[in-house]
C-alpha positions as CSV (number, residue, x, y, z in Angstrom):
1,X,5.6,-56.4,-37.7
2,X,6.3,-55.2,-41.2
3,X,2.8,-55.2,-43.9
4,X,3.3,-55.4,-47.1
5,X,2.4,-52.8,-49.8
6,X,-0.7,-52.8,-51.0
7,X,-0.7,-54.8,-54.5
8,X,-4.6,-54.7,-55.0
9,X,-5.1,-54.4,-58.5
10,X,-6.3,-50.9,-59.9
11,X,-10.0,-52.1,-61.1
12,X,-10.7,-53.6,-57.8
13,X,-9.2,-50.1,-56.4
14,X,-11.3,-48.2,-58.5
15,X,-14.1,-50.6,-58.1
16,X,-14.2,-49.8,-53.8
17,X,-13.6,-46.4,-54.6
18,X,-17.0,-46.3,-56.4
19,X,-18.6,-48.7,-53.8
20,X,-17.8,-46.3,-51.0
21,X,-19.2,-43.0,-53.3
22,X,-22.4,-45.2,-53.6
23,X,-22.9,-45.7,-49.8
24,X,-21.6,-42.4,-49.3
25,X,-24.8,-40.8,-50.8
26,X,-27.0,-43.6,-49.7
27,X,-26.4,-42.4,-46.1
28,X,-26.9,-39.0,-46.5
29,X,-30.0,-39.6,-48.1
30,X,-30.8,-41.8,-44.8
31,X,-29.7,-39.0,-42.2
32,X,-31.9,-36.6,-44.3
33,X,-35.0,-38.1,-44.7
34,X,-34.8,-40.6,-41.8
35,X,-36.3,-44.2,-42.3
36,X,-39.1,-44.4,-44.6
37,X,-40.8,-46.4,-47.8
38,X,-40.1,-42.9,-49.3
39,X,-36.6,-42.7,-48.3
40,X,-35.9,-46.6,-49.7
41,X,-37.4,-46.0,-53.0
42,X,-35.5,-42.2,-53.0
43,X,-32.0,-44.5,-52.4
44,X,-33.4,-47.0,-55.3
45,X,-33.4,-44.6,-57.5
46,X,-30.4,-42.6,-56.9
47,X,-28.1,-45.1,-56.2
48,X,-29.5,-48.2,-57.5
49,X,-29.6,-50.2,-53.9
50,X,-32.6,-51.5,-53.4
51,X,-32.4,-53.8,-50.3
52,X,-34.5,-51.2,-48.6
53,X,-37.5,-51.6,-50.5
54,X,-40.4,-54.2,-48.9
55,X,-42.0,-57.1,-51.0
56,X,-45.3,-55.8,-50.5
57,X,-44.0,-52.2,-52.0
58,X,-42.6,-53.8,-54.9
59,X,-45.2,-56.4,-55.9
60,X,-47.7,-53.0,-56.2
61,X,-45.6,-51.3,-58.5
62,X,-45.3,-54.8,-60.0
63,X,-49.1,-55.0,-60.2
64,X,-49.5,-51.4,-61.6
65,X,-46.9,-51.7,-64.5
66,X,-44.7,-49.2,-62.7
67,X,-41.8,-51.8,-61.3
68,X,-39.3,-50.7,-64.4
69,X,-38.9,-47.3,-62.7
70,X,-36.8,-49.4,-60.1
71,X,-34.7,-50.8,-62.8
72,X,-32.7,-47.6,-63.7
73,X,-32.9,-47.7,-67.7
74,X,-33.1,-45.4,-70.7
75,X,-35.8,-43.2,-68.4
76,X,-33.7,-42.5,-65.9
77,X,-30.3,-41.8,-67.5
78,X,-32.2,-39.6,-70.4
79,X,-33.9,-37.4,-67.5
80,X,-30.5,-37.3,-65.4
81,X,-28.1,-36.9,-68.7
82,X,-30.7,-34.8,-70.6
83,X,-31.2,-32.7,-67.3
84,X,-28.1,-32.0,-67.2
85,X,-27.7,-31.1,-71.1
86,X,-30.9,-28.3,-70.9
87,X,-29.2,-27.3,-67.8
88,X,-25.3,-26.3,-69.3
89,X,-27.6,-25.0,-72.6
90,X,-29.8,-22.9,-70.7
91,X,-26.8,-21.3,-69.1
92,X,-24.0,-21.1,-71.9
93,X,-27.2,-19.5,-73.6
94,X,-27.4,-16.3,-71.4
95,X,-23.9,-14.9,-72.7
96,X,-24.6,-13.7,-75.9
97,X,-20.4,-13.9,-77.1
98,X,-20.8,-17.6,-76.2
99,X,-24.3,-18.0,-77.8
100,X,-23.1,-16.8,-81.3
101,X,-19.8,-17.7,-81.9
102,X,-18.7,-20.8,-80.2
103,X,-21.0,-24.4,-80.7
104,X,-22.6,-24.3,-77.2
105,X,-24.5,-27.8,-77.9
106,X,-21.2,-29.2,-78.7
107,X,-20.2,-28.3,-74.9
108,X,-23.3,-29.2,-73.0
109,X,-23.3,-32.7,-75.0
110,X,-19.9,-33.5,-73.8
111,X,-21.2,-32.2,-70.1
112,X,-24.2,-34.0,-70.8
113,X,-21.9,-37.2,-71.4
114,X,-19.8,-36.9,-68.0
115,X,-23.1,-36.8,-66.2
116,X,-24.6,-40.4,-67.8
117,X,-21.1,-41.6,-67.0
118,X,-21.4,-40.1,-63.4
119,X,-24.6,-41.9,-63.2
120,X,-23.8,-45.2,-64.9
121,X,-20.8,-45.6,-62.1
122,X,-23.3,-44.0,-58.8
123,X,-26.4,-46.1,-59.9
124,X,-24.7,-49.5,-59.8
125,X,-24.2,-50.3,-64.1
126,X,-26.8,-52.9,-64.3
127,X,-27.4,-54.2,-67.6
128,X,-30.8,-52.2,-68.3
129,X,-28.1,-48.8,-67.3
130,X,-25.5,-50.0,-69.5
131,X,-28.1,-49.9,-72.8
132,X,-29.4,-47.2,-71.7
133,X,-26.1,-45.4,-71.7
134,X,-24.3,-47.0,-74.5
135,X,-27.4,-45.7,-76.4
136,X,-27.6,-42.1,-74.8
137,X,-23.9,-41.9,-75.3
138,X,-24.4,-42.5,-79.0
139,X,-27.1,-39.7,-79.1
140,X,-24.4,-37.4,-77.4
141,X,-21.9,-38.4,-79.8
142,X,-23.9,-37.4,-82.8
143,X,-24.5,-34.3,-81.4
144,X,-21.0,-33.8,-80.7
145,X,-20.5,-34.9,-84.7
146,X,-23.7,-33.5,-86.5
147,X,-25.3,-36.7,-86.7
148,X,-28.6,-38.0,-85.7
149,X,-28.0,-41.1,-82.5
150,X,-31.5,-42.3,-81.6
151,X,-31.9,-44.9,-84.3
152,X,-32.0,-48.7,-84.5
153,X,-28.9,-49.0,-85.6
154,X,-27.8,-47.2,-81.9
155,X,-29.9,-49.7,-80.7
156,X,-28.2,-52.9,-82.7
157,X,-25.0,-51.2,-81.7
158,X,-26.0,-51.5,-77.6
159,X,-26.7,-54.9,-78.1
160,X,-24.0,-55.6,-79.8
161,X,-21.5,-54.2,-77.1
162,X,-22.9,-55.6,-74.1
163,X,-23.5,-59.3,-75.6
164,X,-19.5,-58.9,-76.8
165,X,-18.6,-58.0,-73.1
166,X,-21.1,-60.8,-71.6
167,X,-22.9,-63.0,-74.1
168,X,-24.7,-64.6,-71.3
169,X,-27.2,-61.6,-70.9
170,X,-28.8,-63.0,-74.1
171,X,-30.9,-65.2,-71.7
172,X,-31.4,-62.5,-68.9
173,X,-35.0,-61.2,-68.7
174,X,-34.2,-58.2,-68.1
175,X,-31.9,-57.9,-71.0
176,X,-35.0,-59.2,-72.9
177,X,-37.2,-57.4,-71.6
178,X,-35.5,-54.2,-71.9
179,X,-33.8,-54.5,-75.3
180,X,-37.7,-55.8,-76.8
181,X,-39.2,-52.5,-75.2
182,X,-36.9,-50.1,-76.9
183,X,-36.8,-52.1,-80.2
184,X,-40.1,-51.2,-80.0
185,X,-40.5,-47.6,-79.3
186,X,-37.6,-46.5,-81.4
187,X,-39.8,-48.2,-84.1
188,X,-42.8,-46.7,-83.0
189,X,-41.3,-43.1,-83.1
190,X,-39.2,-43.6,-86.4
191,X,-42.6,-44.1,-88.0
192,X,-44.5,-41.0,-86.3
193,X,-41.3,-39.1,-87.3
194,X,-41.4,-39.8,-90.7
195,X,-45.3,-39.2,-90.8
196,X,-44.8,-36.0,-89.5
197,X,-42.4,-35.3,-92.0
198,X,-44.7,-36.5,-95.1
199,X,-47.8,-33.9,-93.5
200,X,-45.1,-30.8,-92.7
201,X,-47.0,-27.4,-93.3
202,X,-45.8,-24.6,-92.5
203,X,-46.6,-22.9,-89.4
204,X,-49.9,-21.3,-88.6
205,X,-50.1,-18.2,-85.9
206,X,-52.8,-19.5,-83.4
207,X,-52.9,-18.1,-79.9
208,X,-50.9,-18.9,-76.6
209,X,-53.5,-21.1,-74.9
210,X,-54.2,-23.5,-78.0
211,X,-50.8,-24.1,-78.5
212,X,-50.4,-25.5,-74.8
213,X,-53.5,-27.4,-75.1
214,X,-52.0,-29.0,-78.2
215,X,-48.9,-29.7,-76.5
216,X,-50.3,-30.7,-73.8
217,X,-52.4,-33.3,-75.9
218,X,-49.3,-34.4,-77.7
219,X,-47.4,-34.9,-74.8
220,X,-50.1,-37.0,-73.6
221,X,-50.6,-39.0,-76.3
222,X,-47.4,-39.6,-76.4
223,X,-47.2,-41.5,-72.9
224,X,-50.1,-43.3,-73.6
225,X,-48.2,-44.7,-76.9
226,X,-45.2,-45.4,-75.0
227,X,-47.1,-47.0,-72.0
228,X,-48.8,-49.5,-74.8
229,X,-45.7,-50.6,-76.7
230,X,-43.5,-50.7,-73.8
231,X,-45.9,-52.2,-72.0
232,X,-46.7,-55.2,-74.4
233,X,-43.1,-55.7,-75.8
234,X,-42.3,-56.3,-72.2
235,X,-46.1,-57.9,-70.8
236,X,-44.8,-60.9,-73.6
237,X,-41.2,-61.4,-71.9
238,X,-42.6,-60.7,-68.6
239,X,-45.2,-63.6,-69.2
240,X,-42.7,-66.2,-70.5
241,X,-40.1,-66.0,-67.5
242,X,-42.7,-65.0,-64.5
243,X,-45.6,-65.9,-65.9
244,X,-47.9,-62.7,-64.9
245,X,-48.3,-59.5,-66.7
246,X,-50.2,-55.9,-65.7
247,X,-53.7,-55.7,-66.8
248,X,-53.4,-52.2,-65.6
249,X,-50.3,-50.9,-66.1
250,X,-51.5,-48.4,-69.0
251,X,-53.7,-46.9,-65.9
252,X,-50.8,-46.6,-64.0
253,X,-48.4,-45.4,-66.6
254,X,-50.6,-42.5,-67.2
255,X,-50.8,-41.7,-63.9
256,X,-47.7,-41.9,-62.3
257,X,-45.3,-41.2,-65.0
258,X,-46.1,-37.7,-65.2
259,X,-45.1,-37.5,-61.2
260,X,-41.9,-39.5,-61.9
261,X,-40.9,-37.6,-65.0
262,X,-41.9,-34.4,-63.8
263,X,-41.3,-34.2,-60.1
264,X,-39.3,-37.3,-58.9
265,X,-36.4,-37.8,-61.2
266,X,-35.8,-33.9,-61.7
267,X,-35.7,-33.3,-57.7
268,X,-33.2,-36.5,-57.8
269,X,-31.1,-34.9,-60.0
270,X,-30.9,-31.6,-58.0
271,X,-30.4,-33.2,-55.4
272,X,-27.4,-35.4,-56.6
273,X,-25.6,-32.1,-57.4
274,X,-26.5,-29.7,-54.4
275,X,-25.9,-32.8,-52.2
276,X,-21.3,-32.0,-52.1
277,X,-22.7,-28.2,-50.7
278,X,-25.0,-29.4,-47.9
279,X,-28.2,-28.6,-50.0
280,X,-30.2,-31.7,-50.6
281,X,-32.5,-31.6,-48.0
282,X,-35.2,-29.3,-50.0
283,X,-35.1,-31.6,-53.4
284,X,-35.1,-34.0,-51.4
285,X,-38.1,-33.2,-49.6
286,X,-40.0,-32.7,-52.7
287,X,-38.8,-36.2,-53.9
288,X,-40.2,-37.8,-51.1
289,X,-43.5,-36.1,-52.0
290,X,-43.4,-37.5,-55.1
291,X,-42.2,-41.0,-54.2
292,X,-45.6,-40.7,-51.9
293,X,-48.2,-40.0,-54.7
294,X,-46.2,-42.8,-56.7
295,X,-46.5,-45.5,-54.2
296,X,-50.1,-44.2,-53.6
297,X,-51.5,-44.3,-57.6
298,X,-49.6,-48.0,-57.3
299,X,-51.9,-49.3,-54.5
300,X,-54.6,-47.6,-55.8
301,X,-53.9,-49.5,-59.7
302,X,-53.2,-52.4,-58.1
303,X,-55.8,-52.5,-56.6
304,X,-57.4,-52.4,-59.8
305,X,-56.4,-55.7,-61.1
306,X,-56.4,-58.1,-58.0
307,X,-54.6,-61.5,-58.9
308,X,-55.7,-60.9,-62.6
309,X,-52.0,-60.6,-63.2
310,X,-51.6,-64.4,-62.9
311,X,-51.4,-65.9,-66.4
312,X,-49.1,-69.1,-66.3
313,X,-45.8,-69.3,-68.4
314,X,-45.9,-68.7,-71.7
315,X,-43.4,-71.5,-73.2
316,X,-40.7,-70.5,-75.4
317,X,-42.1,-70.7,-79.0
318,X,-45.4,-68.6,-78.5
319,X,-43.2,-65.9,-76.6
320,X,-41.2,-66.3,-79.9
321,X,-43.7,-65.8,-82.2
322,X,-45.3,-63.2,-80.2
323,X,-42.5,-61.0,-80.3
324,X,-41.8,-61.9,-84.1
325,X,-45.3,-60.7,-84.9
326,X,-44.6,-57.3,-83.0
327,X,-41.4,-56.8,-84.5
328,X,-42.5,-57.5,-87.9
329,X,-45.5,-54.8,-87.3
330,X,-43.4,-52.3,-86.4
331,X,-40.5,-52.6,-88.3
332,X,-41.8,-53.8,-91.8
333,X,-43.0,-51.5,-94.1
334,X,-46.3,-51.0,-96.1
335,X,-48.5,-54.2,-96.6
336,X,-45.5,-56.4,-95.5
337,X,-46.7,-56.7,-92.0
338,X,-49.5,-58.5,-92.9
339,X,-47.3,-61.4,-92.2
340,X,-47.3,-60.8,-88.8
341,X,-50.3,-62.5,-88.6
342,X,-49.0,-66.0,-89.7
343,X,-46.6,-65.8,-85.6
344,X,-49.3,-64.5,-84.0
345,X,-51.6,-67.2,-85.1
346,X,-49.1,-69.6,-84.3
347,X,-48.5,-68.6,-81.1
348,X,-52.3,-68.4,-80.4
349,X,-52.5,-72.2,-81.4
350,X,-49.6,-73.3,-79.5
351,X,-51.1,-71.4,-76.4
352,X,-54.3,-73.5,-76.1
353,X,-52.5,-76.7,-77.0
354,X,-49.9,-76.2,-74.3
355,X,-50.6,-76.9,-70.5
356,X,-48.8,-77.2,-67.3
357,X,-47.8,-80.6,-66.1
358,X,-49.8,-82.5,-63.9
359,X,-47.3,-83.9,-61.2
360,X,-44.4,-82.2,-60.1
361,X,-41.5,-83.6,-57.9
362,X,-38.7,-81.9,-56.8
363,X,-35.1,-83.3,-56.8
364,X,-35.2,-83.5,-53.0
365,X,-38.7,-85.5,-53.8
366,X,-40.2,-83.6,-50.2
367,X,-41.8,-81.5,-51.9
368,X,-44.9,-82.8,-54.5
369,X,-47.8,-81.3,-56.5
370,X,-50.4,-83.1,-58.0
371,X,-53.5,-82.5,-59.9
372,X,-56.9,-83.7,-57.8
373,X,-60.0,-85.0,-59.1
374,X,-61.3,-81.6,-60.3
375,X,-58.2,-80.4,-62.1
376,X,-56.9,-77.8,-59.7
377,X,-52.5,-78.4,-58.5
378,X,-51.8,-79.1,-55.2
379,X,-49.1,-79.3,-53.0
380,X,-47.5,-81.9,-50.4
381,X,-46.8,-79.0,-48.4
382,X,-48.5,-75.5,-47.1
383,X,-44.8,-73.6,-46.4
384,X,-44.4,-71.6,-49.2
385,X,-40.6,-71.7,-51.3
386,X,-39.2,-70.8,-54.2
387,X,-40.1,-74.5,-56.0
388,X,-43.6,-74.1,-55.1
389,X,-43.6,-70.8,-56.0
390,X,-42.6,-71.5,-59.1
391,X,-45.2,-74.6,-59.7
392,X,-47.7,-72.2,-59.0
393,X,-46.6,-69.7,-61.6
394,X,-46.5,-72.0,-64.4
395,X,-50.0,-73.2,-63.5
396,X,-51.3,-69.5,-63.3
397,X,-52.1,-69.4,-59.8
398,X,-51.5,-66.6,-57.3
399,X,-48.9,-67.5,-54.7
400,X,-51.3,-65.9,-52.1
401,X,-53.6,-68.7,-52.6
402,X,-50.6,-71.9,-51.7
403,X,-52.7,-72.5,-48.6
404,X,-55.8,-73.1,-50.5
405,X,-53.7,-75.6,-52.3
406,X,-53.2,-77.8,-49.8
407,X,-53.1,-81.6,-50.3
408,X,-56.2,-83.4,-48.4
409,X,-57.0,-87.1,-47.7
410,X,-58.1,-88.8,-50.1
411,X,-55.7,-87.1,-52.2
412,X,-52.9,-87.7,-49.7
413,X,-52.8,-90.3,-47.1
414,X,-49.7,-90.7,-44.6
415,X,-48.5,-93.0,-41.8
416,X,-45.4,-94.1,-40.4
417,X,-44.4,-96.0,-43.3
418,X,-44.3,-93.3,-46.0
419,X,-47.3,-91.5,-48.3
420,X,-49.5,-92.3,-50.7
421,X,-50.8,-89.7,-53.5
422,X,-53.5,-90.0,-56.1
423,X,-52.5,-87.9,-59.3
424,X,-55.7,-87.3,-61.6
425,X,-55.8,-85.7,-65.5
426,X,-57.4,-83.3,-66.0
427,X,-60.3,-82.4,-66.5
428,X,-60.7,-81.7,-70.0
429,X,-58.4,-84.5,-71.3
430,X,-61.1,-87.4,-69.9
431,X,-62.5,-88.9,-72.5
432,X,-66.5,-87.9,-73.4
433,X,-69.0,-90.0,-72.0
434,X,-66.5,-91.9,-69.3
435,X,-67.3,-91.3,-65.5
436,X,-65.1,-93.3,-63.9
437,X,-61.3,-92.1,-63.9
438,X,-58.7,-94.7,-62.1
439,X,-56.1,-92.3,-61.0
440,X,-52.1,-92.9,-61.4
441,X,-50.7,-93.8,-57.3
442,X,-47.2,-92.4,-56.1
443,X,-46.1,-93.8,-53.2
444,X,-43.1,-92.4,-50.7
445,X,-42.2,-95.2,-48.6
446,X,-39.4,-95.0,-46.3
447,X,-38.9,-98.6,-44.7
448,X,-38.9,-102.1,-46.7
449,X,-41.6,-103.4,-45.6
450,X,-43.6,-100.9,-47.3
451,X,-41.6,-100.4,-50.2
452,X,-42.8,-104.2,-50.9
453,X,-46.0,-103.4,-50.9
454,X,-45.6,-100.1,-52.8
455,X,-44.1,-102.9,-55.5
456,X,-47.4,-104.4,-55.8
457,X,-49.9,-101.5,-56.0
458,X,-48.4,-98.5,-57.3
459,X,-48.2,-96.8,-60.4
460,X,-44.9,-94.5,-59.5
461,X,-42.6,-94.5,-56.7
462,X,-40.3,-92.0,-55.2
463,X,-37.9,-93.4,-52.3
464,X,-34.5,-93.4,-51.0
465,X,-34.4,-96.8,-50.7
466,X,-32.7,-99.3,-53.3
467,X,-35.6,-100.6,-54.9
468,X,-35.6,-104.7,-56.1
469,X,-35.3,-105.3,-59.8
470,X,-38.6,-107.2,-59.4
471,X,-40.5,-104.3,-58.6
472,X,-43.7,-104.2,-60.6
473,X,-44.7,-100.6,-60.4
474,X,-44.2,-98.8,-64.0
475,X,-42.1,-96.3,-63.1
476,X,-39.1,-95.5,-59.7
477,X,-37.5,-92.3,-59.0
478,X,-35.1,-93.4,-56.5
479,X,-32.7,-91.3,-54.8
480,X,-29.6,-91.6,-57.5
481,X,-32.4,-91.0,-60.6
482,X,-33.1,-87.7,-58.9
483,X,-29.5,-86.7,-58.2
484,X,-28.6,-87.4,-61.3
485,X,-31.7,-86.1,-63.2
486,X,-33.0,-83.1,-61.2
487,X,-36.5,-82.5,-60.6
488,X,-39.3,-84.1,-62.3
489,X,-42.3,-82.7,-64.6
490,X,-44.6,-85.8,-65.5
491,X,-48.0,-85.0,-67.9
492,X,-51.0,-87.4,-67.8
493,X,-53.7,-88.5,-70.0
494,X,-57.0,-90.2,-69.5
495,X,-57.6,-93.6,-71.7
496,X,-60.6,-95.1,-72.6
497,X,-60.5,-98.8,-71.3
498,X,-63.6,-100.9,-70.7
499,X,-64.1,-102.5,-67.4
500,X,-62.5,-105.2,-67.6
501,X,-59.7,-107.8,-66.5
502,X,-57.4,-106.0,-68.8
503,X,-57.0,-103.6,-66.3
504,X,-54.5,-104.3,-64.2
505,X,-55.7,-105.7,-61.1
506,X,-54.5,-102.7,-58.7
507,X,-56.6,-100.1,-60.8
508,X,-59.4,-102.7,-61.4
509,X,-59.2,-102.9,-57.4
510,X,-60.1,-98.7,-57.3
511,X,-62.3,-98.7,-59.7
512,X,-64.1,-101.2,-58.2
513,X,-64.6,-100.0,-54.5
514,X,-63.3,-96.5,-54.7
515,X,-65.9,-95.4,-57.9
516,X,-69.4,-97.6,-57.9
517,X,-71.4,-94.1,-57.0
518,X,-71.5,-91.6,-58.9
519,X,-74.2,-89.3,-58.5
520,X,-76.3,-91.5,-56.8
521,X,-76.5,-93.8,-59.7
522,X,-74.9,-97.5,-59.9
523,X,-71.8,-96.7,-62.8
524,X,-70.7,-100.7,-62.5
525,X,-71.3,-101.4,-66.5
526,X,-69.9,-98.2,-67.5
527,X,-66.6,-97.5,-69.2
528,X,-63.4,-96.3,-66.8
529,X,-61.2,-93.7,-68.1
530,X,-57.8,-94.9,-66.9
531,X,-54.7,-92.2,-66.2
532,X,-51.9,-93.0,-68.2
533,X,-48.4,-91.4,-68.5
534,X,-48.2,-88.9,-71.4
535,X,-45.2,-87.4,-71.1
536,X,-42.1,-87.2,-68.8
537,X,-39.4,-84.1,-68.7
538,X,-36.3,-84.0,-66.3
539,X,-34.6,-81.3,-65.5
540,X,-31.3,-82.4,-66.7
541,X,-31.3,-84.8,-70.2
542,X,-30.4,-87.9,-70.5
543,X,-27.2,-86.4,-72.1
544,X,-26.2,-83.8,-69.8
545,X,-24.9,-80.1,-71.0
546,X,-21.2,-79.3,-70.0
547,X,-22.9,-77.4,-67.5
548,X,-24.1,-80.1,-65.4
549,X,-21.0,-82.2,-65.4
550,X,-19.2,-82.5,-61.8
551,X,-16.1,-79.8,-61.7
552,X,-13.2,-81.1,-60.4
553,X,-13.6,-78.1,-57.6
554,X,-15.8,-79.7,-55.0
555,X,-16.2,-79.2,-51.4
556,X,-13.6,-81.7,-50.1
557,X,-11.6,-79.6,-52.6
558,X,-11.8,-76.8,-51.0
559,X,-11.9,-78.1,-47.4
560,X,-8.6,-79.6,-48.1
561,X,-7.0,-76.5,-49.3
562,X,-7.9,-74.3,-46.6
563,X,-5.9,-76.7,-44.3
């Protein structure tokens, strides 16, 4: 049998060629150091694979503000490439013929340039690598011309590229996250910059040991800056998409950077080019170290902070206005960023207004969370999934604690014939002075018989079956509404409504027999705060986005081609 030549295109060609590099050095790294936590995080950073690394590894370094060493960024690729640019100085340095006439900074920023591409291609290109070597390419290039690269127009320029190549990344948190962070410091440093400039003396002869002190202190203070702004201009996006942030992550910034900057990344970079000669078992060694004392100050952080993380979702205008009121701080001048404060207090309003909704239901409509009696979600089910997961996040809670958040009778009641769940405000939407709250019913039934009776009694169903036209309950989710809507987010809201018949006769029924005692006191002539419907979002409009339409590619599709 005769095979045909190969006619894979070039990129792809290129593109396995790179792959194989990539797993290439990940291996070695693995028969060097063996199987490890150190040895996953060593690979991580090195070659940007981190399928090695454990969930309870990366939620510390999550919880002590050190998780963006994973993501390799502007960090990594200035410690690799400017490595690499001290190293071919230092060296071109020592011959004096080179030193004087020939532009030795000129050659190690164009060595210096290979490297970041070297490492761009090795460490995997995500989008936080790209930036970060668009802009260290630009600082290269302006050494390479005479001109200055580190500005915000480098950093406009970055942006500019990568949205050109994929605009999509716009919405990418880590795009965000990383684009708002170095917005930020590149503002932060123009402005110390130019206030060094304005207080320029000239030099004063102290002695050896002051002068490190004072570097020392500078360099310090320095981290601590960057740990601030980096840390807030991200803690903002951070908080919008996963709604947590790190109460400690200036602690653990302090403490660990110093390791990373100074030990880890250095020692990676050694390694990477005595590893072609057999050599990279001794940098490698003292990576591991430092990979150690990193995951050991992030226990010891996190430890710190507890669940404190857990803040709930910022929505999209505060996060907005937040990051307009940073931005206009930093890069304003003079008494102009006194406006900032006009955002901020926006966002501070619309942050106490705002709250989570009261009844989720997922498209499949298994899975359900409700608000009880005394305000607090729970959830139809105590298996723990990426839709719960998320409920929990936007109300604030810790996903450590969906067990706790259980559904119990009376909140949930079940038999044979479907469920029944009572949905309450909350708390601080009853009305002052009312003790009685007639909560809103959902019913799941899953024969006839008891979808009749669900008719009759409750406020909102969710079923599968087809439900009669003379169905009396205000609101059905049947099975086509959620396939053609998504997932459900419903709001409530307590109403004042006096005892009465104008309640309806199912909630005058509850309030009745399910509320007389309160307290030990006899509440019959009292006032009843009823539960009303506020508000009701689906996950896909009423008008859907080109996005949600049915392709003409579907499954049958594809079944039918393959034969």
């Amino acid at each position: 049998m005769v095979l045909a030549s190969d006619n894979t295109p070039l990129t792809i060609q290129a593109r396995a060629l790179v792959q194989n590099l990539r797993e290439g050095i990940a291996d070695k790294i693995r028969t060097v150091m063996g199987q490890g936590p150190e040895t996953a995080l060593v690979v991580a950073l090195l070659v940007g694979d981190r399928s090695g690394i454990t969930e309870v590894q990366e939620e510390a370094l999550r919880a002590a503000g050190l998780a963006h060493i994973l993501a390799i960024s502007g960090l990594h690729m200035a410690l690799f490439a400017g490595g690499a640019f001290g190293a071919v100085l230092l060296l071109l340095s020592l011959f004096q013929p080179l030193a004087l006439r020939w532009p030795i900074h000129k050659w190690a920023a164009a060595t210096a340039l290979c490297a970041a591409v070297g490492y761009l291609l090795i460490s995997g290109a995500a989008v936080a690598t790209q930036r970060s070597f668009v802009m260290i390419g630009l600082v290269f290039l302006g050494v390479l011309v005479g001109r200055r690269g580190l500005t915000l127009r480098s950093v406009a320029l970055a942006g500019f590229l990568l949205l050109l190549i994929s605009p999509e990344r716009l919405f990418f948190p880590g795009f965000q996250m990383s684009f708002s962070a170095v917005i930020c410091l590149v503002a932060v440093y123009e402005l110390w910059r130019s206030r060094d400039k304005e207080s320029w003396k000239k030099d004063v002869r102290v002695g050896l040991l002051p002068r490190i002190f004072a570097s020392l202190g500078k360099w310090s203070f320095g981290l601590l800056v960057t740990a601030v702004v980096a840390g807030l201009a991200t803690g903002i996006v951070g908080a919008h998409h996963f709604g947590r942030i790190a109460p400690f992550g200036v602690v653990g910034n302090m403490l660990g950077m110093p390791v990373f900057s100074l030990l880890v990344m250095p020692m990676g970079v050694l390694a990477l080019i005595l590893m072609p000669f057999g050599l990279a078992a001794i940098p490698l060694a003292f990576m591991s170290i430092g990979i150690s004392w990193l995951l050991d100050i992030s226990e010891f952080t996190a430890a710190l902070g507890g669940d404190t993380g857990t803040v709930g979702n910022l929505s999209a205008l505060p996060t907005l206005f937040l990051i307009s009121a940073l931005f206009l701080v930093l890069l304003v001048p003079g008494r102009w960023r006194l406006f900032s404060a006009a955002p901020f207090a926006l966002a501070i309003l619309l942050i106490f207004l705002s709250r989570p909704p009261d009844i989720q239901i997922a498209s499949s409509g298994s899975r359900v969370a409700a608000r009880d009696e005394n305000g607090f979600l729970n959830l139809s089910v105590n298996r723990s999934s990426f839709v719960t997961e998320l409920w929990l996040q936007k109300e604030g809670v810790s996903v450590s604690a969906i067990k706790s958040r259980k559904m119990k009778s009376p909140q949930r009641n079940c038999d044979q014939s479907g469920c029944v769940i009572r949905a309450h405000a909350p708390v601080d939407q009853l009305p002052n002075g009312q003790n009685v709250e007639v909560p809103v019913s959902i019913a799941f039934p899953r024969h006839a018989d008891a979808l009749f009776q669900d008719c009759q009694f409750a406020d909102l169903i969710v079923t599968d079956l087809i439900v009669p036209d003379g169905c009396r309950a205000a609101i059905v989710i049947d099975a086509e509404t959620r396939a053609r809507r998504g997932a459900v987010s419903i709001w409530l809201s307590a109403q004042a409504t006096a005892r009465d018949d104008k309640l309806p006769d199912k909630q005058q029924h509850t309030a009745e027999t399910g509320n007389q005692k309160i307290d030990g006191t006899d509440r019959r002539d009292t006032q009843a705060a009823t539960t009303i419907v506020s508000k009701m979002i689906f996950a896909i409009p009423e008008a859907p986005r080109p996005w949600h339409q049915i392709g003409e590619m579907t499954r049958a599709n594809l079944t039918s081609k393959a034969k």
